[in-house]
C-alpha positions as a Markdown table, in Angstrom:
| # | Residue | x | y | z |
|---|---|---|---|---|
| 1 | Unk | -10.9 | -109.0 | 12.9 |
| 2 | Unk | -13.2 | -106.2 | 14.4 |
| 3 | Unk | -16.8 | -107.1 | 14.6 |
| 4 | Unk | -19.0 | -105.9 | 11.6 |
| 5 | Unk | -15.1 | -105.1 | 9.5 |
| 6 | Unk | -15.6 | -105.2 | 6.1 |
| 7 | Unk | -11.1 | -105.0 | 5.8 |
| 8 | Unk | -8.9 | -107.2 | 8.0 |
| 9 | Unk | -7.9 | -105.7 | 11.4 |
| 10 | Unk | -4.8 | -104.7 | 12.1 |
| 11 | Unk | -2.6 | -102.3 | 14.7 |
| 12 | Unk | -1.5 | -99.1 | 14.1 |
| 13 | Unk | 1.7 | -97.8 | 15.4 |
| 14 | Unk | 1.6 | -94.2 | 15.1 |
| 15 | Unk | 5.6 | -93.2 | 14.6 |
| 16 | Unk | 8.1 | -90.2 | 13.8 |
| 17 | Unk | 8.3 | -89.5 | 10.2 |
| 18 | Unk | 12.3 | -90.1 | 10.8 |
| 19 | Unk | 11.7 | -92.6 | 13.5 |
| 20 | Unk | 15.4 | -93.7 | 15.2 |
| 21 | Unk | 14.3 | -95.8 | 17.7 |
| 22 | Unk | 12.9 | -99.0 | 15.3 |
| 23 | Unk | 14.0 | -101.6 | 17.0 |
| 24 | Unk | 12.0 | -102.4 | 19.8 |
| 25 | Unk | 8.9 | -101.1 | 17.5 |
| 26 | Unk | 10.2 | -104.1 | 15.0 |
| 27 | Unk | 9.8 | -106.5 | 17.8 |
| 28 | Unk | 6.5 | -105.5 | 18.9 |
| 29 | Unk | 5.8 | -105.7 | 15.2 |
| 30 | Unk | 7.1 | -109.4 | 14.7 |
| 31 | Unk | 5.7 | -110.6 | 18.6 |
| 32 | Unk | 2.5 | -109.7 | 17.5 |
| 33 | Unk | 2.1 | -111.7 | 14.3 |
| 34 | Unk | 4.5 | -114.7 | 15.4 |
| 35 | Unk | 2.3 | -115.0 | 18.6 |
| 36 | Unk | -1.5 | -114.0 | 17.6 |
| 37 | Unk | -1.0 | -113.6 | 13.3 |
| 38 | Unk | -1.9 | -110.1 | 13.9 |
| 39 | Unk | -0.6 | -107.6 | 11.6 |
| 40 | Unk | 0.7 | -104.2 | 12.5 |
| 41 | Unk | 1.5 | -101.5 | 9.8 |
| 42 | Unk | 3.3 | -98.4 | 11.0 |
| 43 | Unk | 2.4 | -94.4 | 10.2 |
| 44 | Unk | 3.2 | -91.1 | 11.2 |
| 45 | Unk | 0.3 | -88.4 | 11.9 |
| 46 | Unk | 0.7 | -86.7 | 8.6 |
| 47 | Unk | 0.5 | -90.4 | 6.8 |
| 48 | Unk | -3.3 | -90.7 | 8.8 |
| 49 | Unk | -4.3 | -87.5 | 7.7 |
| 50 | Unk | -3.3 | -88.1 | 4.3 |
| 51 | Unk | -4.9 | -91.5 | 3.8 |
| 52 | Unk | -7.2 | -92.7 | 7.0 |
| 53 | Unk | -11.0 | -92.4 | 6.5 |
| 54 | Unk | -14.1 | -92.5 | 9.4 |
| 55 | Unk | -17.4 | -94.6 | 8.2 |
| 56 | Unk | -20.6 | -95.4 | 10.0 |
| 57 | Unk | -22.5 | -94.3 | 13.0 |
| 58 | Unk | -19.1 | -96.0 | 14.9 |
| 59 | Unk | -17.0 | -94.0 | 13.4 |
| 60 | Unk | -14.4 | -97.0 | 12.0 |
| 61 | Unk | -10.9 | -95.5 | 10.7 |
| 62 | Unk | -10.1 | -97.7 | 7.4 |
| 63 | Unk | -7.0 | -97.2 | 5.2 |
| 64 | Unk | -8.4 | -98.2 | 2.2 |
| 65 | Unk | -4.8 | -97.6 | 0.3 |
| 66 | Unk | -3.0 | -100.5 | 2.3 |
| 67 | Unk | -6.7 | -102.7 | 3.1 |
| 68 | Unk | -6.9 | -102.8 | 6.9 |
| 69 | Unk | -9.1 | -100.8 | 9.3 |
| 70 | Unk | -7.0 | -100.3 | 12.7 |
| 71 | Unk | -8.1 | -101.9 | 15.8 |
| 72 | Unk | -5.9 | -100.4 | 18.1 |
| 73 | Unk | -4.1 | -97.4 | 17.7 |
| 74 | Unk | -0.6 | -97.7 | 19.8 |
| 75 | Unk | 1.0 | -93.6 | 19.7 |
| 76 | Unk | 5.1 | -93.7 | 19.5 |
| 77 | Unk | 4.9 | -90.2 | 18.7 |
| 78 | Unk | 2.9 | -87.2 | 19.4 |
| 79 | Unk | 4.5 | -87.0 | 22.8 |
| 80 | Unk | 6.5 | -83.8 | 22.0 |
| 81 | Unk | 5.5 | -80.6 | 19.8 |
| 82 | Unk | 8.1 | -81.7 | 17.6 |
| 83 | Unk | 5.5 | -84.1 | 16.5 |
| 84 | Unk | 3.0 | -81.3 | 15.4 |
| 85 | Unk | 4.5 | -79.4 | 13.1 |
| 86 | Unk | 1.7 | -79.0 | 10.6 |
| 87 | Unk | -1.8 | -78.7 | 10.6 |
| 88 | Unk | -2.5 | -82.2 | 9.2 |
| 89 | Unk | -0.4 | -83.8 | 12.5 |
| 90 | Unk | -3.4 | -82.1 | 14.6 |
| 91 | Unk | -5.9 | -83.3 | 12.1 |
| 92 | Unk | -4.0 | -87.1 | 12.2 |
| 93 | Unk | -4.4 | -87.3 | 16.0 |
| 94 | Unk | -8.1 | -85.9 | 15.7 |
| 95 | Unk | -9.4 | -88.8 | 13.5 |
| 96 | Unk | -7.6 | -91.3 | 15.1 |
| 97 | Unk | -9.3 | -89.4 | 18.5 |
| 98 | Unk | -12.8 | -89.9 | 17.1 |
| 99 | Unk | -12.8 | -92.9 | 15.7 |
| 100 | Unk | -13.9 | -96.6 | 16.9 |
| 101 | Unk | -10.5 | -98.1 | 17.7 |
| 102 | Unk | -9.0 | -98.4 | 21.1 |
| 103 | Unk | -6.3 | -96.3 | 21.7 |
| 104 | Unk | -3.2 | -96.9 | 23.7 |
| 105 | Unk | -2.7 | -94.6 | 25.5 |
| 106 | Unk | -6.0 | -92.7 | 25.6 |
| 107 | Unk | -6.0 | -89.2 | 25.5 |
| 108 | Unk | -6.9 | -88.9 | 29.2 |
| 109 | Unk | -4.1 | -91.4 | 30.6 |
| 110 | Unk | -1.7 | -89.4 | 27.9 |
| 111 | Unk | -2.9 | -86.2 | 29.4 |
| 112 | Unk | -2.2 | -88.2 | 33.1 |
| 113 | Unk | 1.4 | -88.4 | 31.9 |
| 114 | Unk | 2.2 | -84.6 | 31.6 |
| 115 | Unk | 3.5 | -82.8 | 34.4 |
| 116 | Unk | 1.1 | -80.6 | 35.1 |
| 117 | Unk | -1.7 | -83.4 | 35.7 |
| 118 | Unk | 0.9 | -85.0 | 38.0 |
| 119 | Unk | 1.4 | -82.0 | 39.7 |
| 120 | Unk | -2.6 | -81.6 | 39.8 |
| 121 | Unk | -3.2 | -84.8 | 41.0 |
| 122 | Unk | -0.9 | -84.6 | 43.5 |
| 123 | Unk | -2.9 | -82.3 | 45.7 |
| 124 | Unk | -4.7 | -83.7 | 48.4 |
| 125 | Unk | -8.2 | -82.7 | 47.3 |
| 126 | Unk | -8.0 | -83.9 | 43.8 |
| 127 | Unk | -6.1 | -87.8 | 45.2 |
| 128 | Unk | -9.1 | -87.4 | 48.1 |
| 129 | Unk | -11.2 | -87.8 | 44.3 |
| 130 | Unk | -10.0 | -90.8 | 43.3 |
| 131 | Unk | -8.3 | -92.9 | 46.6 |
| 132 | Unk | -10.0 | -93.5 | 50.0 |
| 133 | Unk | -8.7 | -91.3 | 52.9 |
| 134 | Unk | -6.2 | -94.0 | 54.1 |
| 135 | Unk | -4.9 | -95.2 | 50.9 |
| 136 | Unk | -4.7 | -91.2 | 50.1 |
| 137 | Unk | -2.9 | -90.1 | 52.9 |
| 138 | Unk | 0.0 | -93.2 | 52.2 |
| 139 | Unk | 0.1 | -91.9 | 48.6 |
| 140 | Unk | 1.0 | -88.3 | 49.7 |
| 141 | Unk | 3.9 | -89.4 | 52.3 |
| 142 | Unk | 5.5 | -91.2 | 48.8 |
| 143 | Unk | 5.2 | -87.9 | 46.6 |
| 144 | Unk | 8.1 | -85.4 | 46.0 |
| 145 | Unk | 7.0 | -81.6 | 46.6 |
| 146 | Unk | 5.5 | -80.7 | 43.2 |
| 147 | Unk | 4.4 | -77.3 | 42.7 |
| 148 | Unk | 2.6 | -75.6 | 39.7 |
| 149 | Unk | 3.8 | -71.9 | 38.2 |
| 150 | Unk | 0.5 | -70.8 | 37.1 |
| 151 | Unk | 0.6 | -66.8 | 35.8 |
| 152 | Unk | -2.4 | -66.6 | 38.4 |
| 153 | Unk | -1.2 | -68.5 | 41.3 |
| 154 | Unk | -0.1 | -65.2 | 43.7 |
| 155 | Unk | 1.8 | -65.2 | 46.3 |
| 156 | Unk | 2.4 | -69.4 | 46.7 |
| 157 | Unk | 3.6 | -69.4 | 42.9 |
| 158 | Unk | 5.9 | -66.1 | 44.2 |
| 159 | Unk | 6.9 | -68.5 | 47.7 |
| 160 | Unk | 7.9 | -71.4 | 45.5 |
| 161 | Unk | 9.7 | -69.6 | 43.3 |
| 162 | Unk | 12.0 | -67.7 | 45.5 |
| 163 | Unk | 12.4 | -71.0 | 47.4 |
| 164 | Unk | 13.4 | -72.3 | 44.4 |
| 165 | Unk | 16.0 | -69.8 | 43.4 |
| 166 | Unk | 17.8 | -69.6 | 47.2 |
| 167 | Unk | 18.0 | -74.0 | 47.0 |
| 168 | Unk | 18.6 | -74.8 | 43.7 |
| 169 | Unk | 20.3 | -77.5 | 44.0 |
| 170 | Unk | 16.9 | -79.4 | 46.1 |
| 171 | Unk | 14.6 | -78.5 | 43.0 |
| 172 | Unk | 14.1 | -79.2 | 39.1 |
| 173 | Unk | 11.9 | -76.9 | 36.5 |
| 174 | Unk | 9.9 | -79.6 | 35.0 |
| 175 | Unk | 8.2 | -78.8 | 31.1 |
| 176 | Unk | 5.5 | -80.4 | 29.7 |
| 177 | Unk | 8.1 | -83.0 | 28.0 |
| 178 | Unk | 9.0 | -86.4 | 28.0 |
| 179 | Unk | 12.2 | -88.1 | 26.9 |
| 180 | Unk | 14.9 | -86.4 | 28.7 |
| 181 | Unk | 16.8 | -83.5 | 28.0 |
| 182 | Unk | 14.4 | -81.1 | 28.5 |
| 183 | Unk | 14.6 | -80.3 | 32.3 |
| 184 | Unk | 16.9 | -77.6 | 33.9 |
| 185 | Unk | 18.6 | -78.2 | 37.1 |
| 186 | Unk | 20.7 | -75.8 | 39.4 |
| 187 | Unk | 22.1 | -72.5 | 38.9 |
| 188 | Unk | 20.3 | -72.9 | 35.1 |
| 189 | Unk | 17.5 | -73.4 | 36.4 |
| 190 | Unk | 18.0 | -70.7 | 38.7 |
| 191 | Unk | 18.7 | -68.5 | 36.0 |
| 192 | Unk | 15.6 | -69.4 | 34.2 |
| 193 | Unk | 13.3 | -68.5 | 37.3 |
| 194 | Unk | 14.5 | -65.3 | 37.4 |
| 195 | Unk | 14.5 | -64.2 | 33.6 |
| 196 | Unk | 11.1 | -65.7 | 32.8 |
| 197 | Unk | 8.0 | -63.9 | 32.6 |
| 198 | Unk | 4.7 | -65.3 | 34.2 |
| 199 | Unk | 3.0 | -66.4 | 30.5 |
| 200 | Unk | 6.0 | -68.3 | 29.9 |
| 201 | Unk | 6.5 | -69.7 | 33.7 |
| 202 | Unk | 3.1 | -71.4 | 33.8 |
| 203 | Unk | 4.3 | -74.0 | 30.7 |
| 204 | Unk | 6.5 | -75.4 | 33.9 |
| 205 | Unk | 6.4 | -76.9 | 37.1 |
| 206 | Unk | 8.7 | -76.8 | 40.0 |
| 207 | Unk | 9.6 | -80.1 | 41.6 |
| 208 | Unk | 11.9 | -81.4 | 44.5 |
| 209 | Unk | 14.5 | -82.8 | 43.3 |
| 210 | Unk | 15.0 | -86.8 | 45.0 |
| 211 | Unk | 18.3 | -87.8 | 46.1 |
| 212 | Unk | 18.0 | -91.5 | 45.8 |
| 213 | Unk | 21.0 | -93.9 | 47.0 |
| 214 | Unk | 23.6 | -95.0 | 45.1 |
| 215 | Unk | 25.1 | -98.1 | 44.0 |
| 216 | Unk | 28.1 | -99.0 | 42.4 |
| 217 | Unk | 27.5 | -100.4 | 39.0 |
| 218 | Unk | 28.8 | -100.9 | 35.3 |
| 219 | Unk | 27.4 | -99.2 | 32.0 |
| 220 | Unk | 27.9 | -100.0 | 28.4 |
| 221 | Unk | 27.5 | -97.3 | 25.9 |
| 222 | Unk | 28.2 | -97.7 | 22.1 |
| 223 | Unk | 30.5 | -100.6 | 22.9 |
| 224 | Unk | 32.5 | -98.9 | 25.9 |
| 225 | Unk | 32.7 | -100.2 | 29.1 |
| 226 | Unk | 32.3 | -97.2 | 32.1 |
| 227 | Unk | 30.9 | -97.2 | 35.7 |
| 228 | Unk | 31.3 | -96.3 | 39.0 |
| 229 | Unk | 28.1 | -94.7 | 41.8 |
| 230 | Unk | 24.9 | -94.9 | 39.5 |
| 231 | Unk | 21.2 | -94.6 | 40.7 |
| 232 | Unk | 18.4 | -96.7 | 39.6 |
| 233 | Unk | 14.8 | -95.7 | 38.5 |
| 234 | Unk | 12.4 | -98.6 | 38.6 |
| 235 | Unk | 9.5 | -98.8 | 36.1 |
| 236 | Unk | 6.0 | -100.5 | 36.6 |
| 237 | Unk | 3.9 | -101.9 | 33.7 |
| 238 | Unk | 0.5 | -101.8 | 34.1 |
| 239 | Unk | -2.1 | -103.0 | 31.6 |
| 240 | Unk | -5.5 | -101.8 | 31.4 |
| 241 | Unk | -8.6 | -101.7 | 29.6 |
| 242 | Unk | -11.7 | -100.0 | 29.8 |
| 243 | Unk | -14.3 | -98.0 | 28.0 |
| 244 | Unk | -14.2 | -94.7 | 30.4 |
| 245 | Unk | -17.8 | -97.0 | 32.5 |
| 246 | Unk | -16.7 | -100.5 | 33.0 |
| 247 | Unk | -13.2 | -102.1 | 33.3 |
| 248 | Unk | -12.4 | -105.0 | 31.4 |
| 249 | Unk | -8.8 | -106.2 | 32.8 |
| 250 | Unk | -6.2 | -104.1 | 34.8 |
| 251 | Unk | -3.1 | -106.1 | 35.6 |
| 252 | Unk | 0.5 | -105.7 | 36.3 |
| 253 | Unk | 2.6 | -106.3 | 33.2 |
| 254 | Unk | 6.5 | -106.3 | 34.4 |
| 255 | Unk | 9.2 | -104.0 | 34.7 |
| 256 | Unk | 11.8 | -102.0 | 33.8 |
| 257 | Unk | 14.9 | -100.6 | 35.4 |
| 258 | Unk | 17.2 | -97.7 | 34.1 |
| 259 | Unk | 20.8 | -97.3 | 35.9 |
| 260 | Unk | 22.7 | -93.8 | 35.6 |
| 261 | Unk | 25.6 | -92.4 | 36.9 |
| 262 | Unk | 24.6 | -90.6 | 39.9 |
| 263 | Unk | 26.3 | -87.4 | 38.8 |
| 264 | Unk | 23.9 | -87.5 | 36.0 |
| 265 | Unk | 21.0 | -85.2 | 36.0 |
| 266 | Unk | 19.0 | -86.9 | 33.3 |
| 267 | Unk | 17.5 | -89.7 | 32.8 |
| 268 | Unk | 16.1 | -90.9 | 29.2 |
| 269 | Unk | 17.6 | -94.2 | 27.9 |
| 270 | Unk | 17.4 | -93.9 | 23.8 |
| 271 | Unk | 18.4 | -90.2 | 24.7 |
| 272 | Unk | 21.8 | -91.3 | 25.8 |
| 273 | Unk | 21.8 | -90.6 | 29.4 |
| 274 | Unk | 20.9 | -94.2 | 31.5 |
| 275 | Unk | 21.0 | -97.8 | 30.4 |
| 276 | Unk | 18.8 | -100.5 | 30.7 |
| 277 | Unk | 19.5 | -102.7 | 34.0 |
| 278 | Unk | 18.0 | -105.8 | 35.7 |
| 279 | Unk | 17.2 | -105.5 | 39.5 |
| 280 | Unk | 18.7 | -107.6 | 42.1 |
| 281 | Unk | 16.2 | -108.3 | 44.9 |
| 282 | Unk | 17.6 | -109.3 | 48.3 |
């Protein structure tokens, strides 16, 4: 229960109207009460705009048609513009913004996970910001070539361009997407670079593309058995908390591996191009 609540707590998973991938969100769901009786009621952005309500100097969000006032707010949507189709999904994610509860992510490390910031942060002023020199300087010998398309960037946007275009098998054109599917490889990325005005450049960035190795390895897909050279993607769970002034816990909180075939260009699990795997360490 939050401190001065006049309704039970609870979490609030912020889903697709037409949400496909319930599973693991049911899971989440029944972990959390079988473990720490906390409930967790799921709603799409409209659903908040339609029903969520701000009170006090704190700004608490209440949902006084189901009884609860949310905690935490944990976003599965609102990573795509799909997700924003209406006003009342922008004014959704702006009361949930403003209010009291902590929000996972926040807008800043959601903001983090876009391209562009990547491609921002990658720079060595703006990593000099936030790492000492040393610890910098490491960082940049682990990052790919990322390069931003801005309509004002001159000449380097017109160098990495046309480098682009005569290699484009040792780039990708990256949106402002997550999930797979969205990023164009090769001569169709090619293609792109040369038919695309400036405005509509500058919504990408231009990454080098990593050859990692390969192993040989076996996928399941809807019940079929296939395989053969795949490549591996390891993910890193962090978990932190903090209020923007003081941190309250960052720790690691496990992994996960996706496995492809190597001949596959992307990468997205629930969109039907990797699998999960399980790492073998020698």
């Amino acid at each position: 229960r939050s401190a001065g609540a006049t309704l039970p707590a609870a979490v609030l998973m912020v889903v697709q109207p037409a949400e496909r991938n319930v599973t693991d969100q049911r899971g989440i769901e029944s972990c959390l009460w079988a473990k720490h009786k906390v409930p967790l009621v799921r709603m799409s952005m409209a659903e908040v705009a339609a029903h969520a309500s701000l009170h006090g100097p704190t700004r608490r969000i209440r949902f006084t048609h189901r009884g609860f006032e949310a905690s935490v707010v944990y976003f599965r949507a609102g990573y795509t513009p799909n997700d924003y189709p209406t006003e009342a999904e922008w004014q959704g994610r702006e009361m949930l913004e403003m209010s009291f509860a902590i929000k996972c992510p926040s807008v800043g490390q959601h903001l983090a996970g876009t391209k562009k910031v990547q491609q921002l942060l990658s720079a060595p002023a703006t990593l000099a910001r936030f790492a000492p020199p040393a610890d910098a300087t490491f960082l940049q010998s682990c990052f790919a070539g990322l390069y931003g398309l801005d309509a004002t960037g001159g000449p380097e946007v017109e160098e990495a361009v046309a480098m682009a275009v005569a290699s484009p098998e040792g780039y990708v054109l990256k949106p402002q997407r997550e999930g797979g599917g969205n990023n164009l490889f090769g001569q169709e990325m090619a293609e792109a670079l040369r038919s695309m005005g400036k405005e509509e450049r500058s919504a990408y960035i231009l990454m080098q593309r990593i050859v990692p190795p390969t192993h040989p390895c076996l996928l399941m897909k809807g019940g079929a058995v296939s395989g053969g050279a795949c490549a591996a993607e390891l993910g890193v769970y962090g978990l932190f908390l903090g209020d923007g002034r003081t941190q309250a816990l960052n720790v690691g909180a496990g992994h996960l591996l996706r496995a492809k075939m190597a001949d596959v260009n992307e990468g997205g699990v629930v969109a039907g191009f990797a699998a999960l795997s399980s790492p073998v360490l020698q």
